[in-house]
DRENTOR-945173 format. One record per atom (N, C-alpha, C): x, y, z; residue in one letter. Coordinates in Angstrom, 1 decimal. Example, Ala and Ser with C-alpha at 12.3 -4.5 7.8 and 13.67 -1.06 7.14 Angstrom:
<timars>
<timar xx="13.2" yy="-5.7" zz="7.8" residuo="a"/>
<timar xx="12.3" yy="-4.5" zz="7.8" residuo="a"/>
<timar xx="13.2" yy="-3.3" zz="7.8" residuo="a"/>
<timar xx="12.8" yy="-2.2" zz="7.1" residuo="s"/>
<timar xx="13.7" yy="-1.1" zz="7.1" residuo="s"/>
<timar xx="12.9" yy="0.0" zz="7.9" residuo="s"/>
</timars>
This chain:
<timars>
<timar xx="17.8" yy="-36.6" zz="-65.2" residuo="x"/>
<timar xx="16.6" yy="-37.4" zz="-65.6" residuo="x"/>
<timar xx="16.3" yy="-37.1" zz="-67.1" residuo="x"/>
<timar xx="16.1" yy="-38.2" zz="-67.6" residuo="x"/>
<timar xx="15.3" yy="-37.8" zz="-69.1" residuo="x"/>
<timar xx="14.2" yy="-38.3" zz="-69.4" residuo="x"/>
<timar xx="13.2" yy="-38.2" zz="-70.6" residuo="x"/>
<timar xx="11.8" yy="-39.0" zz="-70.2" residuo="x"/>
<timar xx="11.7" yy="-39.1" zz="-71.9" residuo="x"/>
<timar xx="11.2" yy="-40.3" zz="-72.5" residuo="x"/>
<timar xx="11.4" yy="-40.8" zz="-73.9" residuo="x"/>
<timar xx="10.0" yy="-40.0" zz="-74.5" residuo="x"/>
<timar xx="9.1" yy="-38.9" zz="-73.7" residuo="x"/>
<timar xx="7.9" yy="-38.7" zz="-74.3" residuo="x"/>
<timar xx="8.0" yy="-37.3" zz="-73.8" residuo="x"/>
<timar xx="6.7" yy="-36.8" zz="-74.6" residuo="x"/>
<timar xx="6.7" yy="-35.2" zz="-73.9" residuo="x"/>
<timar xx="5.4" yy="-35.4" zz="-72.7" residuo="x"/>
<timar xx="5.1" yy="-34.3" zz="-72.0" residuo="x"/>
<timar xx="4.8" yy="-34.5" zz="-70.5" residuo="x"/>
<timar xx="4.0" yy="-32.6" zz="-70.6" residuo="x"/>
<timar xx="2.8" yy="-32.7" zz="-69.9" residuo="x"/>
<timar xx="2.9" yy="-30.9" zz="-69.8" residuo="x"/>
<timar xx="3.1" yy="-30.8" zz="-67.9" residuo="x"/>
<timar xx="2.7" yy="-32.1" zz="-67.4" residuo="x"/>
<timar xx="3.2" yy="-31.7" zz="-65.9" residuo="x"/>
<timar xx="4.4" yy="-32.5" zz="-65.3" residuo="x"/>
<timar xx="5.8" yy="-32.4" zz="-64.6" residuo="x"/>
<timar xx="6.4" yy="-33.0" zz="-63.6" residuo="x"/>
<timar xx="6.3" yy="-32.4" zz="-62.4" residuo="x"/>
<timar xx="6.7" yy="-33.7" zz="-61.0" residuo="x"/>
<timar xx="6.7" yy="-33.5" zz="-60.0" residuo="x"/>
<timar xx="8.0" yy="-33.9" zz="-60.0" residuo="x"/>
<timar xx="9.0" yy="-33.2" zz="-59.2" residuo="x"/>
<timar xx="10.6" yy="-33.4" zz="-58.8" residuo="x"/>
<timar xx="10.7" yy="-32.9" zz="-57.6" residuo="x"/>
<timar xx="11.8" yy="-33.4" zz="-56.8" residuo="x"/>
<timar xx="11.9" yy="-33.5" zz="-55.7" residuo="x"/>
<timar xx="13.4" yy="-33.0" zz="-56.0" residuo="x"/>
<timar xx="14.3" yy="-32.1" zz="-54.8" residuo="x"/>
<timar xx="15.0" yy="-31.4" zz="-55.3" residuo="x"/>
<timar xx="16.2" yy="-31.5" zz="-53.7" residuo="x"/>
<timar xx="15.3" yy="-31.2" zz="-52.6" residuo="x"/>
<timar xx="15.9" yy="-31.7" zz="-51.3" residuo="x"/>
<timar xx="16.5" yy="-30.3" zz="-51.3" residuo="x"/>
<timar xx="16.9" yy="-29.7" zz="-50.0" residuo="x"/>
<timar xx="17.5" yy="-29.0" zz="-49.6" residuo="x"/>
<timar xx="18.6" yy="-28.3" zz="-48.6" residuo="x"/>
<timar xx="19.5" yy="-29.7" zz="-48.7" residuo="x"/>
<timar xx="20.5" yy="-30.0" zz="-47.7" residuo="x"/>
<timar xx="21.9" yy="-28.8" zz="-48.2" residuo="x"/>
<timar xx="21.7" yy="-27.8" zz="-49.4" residuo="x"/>
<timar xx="23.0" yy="-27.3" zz="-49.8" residuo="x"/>
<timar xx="23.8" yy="-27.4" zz="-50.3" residuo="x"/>
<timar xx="24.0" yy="-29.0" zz="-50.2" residuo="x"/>
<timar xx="25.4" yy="-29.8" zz="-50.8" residuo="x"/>
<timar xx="25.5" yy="-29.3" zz="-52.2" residuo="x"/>
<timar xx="24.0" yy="-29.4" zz="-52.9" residuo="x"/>
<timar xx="24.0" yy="-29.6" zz="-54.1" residuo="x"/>
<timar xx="23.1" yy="-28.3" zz="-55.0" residuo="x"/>
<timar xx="23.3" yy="-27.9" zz="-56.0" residuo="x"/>
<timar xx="22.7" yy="-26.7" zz="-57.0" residuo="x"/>
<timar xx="21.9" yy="-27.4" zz="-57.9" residuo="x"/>
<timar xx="20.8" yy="-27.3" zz="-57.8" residuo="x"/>
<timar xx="19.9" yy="-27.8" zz="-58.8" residuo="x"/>
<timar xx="19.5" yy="-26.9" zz="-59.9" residuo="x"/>
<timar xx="19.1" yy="-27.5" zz="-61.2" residuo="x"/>
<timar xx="19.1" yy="-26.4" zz="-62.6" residuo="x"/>
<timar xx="18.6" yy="-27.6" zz="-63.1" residuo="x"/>
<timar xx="16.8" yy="-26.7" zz="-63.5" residuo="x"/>
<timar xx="16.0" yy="-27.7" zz="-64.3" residuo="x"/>
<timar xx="15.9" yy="-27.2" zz="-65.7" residuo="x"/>
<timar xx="16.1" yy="-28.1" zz="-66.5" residuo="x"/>
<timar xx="15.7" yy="-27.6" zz="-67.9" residuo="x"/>
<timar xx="14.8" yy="-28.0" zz="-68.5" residuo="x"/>
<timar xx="14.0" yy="-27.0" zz="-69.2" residuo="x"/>
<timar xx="12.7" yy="-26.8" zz="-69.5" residuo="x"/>
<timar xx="13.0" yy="-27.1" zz="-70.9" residuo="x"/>
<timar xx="12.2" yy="-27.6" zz="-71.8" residuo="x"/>
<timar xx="12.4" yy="-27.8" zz="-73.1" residuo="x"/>
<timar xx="11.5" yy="-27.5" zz="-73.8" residuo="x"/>
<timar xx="10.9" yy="-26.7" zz="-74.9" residuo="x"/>
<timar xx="10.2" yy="-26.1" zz="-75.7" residuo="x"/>
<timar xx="10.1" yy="-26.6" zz="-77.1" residuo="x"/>
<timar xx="9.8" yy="-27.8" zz="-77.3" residuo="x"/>
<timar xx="10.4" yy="-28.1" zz="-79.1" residuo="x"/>
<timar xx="9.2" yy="-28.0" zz="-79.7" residuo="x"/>
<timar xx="8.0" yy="-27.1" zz="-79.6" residuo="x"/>
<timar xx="6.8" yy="-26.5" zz="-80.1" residuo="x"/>
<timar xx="7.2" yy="-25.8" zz="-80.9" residuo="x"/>
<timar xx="6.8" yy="-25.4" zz="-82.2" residuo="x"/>
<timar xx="6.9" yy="-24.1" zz="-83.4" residuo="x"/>
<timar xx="6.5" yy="-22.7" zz="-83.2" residuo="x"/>
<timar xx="5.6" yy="-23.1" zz="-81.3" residuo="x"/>
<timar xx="5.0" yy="-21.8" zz="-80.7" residuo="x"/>
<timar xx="5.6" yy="-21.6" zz="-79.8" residuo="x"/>
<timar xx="5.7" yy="-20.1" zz="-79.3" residuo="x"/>
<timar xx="6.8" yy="-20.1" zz="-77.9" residuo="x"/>
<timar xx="5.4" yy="-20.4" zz="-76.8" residuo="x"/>
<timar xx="5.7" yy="-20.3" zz="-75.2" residuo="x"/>
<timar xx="5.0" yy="-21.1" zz="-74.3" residuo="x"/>
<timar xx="4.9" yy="-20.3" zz="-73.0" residuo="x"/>
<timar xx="4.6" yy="-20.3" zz="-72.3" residuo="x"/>
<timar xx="4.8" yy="-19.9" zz="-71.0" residuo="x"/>
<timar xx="4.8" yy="-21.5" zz="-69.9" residuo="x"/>
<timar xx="6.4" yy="-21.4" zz="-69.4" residuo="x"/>
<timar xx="6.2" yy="-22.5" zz="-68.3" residuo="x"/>
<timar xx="6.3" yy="-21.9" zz="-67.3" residuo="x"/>
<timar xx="5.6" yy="-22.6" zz="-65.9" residuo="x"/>
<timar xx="5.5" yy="-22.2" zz="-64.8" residuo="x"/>
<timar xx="6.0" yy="-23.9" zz="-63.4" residuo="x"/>
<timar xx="6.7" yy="-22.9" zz="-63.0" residuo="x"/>
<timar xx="7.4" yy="-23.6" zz="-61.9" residuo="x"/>
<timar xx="6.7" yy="-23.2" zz="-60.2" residuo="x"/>
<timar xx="6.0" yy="-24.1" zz="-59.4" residuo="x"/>
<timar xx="5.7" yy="-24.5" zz="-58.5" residuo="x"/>
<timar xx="6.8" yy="-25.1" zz="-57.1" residuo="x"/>
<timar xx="7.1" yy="-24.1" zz="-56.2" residuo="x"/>
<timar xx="7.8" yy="-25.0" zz="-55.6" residuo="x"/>
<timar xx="7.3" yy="-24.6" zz="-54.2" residuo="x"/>
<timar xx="7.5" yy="-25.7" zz="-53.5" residuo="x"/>
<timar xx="7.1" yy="-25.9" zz="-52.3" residuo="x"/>
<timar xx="8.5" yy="-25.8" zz="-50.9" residuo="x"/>
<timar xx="8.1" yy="-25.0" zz="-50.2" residuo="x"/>
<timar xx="9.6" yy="-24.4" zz="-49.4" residuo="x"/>
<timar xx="9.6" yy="-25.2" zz="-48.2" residuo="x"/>
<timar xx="10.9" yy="-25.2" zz="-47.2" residuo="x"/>
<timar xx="10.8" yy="-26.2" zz="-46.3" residuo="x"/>
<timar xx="9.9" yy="-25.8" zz="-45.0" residuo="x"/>
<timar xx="9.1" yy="-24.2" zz="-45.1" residuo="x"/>
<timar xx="8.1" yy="-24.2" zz="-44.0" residuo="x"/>
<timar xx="6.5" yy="-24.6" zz="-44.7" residuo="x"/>
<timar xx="6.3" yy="-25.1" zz="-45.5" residuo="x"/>
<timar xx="5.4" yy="-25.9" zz="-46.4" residuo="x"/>
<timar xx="4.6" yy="-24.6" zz="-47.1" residuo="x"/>
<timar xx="5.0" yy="-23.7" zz="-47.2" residuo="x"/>
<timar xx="4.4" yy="-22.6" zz="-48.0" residuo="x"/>
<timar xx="4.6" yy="-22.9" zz="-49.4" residuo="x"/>
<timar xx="4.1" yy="-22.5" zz="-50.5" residuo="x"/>
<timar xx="4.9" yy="-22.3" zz="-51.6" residuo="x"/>
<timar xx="4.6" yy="-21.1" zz="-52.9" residuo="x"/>
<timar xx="5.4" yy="-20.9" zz="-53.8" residuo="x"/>
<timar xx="5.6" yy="-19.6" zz="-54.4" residuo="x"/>
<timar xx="5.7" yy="-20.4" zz="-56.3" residuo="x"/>
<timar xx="5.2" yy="-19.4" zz="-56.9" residuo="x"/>
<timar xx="5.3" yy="-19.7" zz="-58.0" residuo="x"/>
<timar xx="6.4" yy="-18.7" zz="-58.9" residuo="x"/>
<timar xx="7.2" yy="-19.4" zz="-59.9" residuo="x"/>
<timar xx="7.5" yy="-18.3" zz="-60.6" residuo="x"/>
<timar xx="7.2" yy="-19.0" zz="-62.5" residuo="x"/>
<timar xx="7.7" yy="-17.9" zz="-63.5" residuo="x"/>
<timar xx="7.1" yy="-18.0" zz="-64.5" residuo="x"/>
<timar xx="8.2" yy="-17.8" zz="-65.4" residuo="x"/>
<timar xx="8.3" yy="-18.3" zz="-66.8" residuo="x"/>
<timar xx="9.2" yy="-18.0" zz="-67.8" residuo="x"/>
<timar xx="8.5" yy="-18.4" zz="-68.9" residuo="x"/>
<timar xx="9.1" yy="-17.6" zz="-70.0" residuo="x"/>
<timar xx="8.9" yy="-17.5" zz="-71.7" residuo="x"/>
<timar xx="9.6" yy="-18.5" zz="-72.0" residuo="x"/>
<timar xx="9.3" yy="-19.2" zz="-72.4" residuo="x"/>
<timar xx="10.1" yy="-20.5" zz="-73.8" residuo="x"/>
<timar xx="10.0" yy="-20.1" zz="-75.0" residuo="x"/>
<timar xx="10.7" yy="-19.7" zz="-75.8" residuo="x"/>
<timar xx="10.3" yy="-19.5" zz="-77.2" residuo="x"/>
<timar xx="10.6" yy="-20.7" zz="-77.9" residuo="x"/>
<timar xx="9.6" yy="-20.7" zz="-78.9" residuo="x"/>
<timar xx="9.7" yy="-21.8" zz="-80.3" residuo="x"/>
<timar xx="11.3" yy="-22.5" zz="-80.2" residuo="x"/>
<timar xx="10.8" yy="-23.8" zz="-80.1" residuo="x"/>
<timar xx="12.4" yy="-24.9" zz="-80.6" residuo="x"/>
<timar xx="13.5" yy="-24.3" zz="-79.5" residuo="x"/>
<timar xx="12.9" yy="-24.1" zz="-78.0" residuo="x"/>
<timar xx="14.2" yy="-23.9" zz="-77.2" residuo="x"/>
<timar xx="14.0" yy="-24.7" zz="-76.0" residuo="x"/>
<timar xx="15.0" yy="-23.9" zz="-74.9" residuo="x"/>
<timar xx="15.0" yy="-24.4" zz="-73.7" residuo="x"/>
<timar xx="15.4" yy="-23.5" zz="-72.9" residuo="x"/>
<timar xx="15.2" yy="-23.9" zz="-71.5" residuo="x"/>
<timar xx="15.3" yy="-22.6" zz="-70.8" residuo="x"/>
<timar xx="15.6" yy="-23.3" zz="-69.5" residuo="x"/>
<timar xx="16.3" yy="-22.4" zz="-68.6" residuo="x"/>
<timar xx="16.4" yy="-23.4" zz="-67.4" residuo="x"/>
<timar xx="15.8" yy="-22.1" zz="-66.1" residuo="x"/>
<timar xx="15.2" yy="-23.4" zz="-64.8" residuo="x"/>
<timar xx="15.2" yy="-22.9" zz="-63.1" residuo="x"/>
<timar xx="16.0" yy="-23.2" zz="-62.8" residuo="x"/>
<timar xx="15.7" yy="-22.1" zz="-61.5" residuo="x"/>
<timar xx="17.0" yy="-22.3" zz="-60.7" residuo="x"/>
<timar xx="16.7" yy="-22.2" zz="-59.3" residuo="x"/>
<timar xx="15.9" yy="-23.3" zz="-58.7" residuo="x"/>
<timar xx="15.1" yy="-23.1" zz="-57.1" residuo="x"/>
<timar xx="16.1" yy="-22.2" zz="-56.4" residuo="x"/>
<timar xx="17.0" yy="-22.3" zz="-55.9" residuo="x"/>
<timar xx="17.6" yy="-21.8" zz="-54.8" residuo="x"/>
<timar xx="18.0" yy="-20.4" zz="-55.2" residuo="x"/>
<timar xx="18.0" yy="-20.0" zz="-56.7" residuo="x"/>
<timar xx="18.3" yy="-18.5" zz="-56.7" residuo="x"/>
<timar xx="16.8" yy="-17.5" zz="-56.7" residuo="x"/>
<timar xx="15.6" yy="-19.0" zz="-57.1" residuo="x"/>
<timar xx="14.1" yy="-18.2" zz="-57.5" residuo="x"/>
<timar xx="13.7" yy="-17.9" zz="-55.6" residuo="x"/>
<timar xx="14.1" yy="-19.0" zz="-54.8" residuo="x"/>
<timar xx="13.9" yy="-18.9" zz="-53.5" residuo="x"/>
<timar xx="14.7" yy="-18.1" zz="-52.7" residuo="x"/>
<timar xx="15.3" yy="-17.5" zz="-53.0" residuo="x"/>
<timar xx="15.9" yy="-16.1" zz="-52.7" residuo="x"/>
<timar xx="15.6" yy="-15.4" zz="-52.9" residuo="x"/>
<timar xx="15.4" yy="-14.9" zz="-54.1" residuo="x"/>
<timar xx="14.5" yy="-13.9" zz="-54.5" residuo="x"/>
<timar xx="12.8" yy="-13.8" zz="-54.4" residuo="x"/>
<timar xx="12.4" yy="-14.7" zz="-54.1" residuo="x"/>
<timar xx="11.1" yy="-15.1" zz="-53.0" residuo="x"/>
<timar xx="10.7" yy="-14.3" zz="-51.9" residuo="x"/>
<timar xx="11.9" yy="-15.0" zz="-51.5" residuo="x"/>
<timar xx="12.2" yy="-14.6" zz="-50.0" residuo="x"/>
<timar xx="12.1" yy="-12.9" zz="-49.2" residuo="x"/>
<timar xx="13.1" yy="-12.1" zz="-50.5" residuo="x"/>
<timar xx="13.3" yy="-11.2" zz="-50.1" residuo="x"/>
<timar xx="12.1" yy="-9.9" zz="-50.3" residuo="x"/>
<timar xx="11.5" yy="-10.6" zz="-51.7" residuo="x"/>
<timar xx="10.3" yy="-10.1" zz="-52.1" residuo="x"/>
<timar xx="9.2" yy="-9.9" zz="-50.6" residuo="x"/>
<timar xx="9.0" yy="-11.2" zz="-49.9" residuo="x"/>
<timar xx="8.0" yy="-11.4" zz="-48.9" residuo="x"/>
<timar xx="8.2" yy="-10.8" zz="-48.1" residuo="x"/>
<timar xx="9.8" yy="-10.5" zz="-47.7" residuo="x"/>
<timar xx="10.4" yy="-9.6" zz="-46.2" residuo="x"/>
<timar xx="10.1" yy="-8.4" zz="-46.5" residuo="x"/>
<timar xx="10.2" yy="-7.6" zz="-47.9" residuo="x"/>
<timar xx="9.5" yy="-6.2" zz="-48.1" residuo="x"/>
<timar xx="8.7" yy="-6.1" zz="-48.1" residuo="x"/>
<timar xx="7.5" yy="-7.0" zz="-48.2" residuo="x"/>
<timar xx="6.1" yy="-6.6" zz="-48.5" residuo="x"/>
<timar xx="5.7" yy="-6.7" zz="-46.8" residuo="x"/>
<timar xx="6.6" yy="-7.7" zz="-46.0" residuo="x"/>
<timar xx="6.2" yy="-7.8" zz="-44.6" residuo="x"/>
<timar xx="6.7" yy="-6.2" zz="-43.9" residuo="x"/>
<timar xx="7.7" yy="-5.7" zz="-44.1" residuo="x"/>
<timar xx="7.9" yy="-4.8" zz="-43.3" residuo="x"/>
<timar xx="7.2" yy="-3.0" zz="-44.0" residuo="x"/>
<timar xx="6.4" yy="-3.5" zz="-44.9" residuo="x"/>
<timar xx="5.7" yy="-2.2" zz="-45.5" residuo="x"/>
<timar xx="4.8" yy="-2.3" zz="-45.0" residuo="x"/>
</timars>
């Protein structure tokens, strides 16, 4: 997907069937670096945030299915402590 303007929020739908690896790229073309933040909503309707640095004139990419693994496993330690 591309979008002909800049945007500070999207909503994307990503599905979670396996078939496919999703990798969103974040784009930075500010002179200032940024903090973006990623929202995703999991298939038991909970959901988890994670966070990245953009620095000045870059880009950066998510990666749901490797941030929701490591979610995941985060939540199983803090459950069995």
């Amino acid at each position: 997907m591309t979008q002909g303007g800049l945007a500070e929020r999207w909503t994307l739908a990503e599905g979670s069937g396996g078939v496919f690896q999703t990798f969103i790229l974040v784009a930075n073309p500010n002179a200032t670096p940024t903090r973006v933040r990623a929202t995703y909503l999991t298939g038991t309707g909970t959901s988890f945030v994670t966070e990245q640095d953009a620095p000045a004139n870059s880009r950066l990419t998510f990666f749901p299915r490797g941030e929701h693994a490591a979610h995941e496993q985060e939540r199983r330690r803090h459950q069995q402590a």
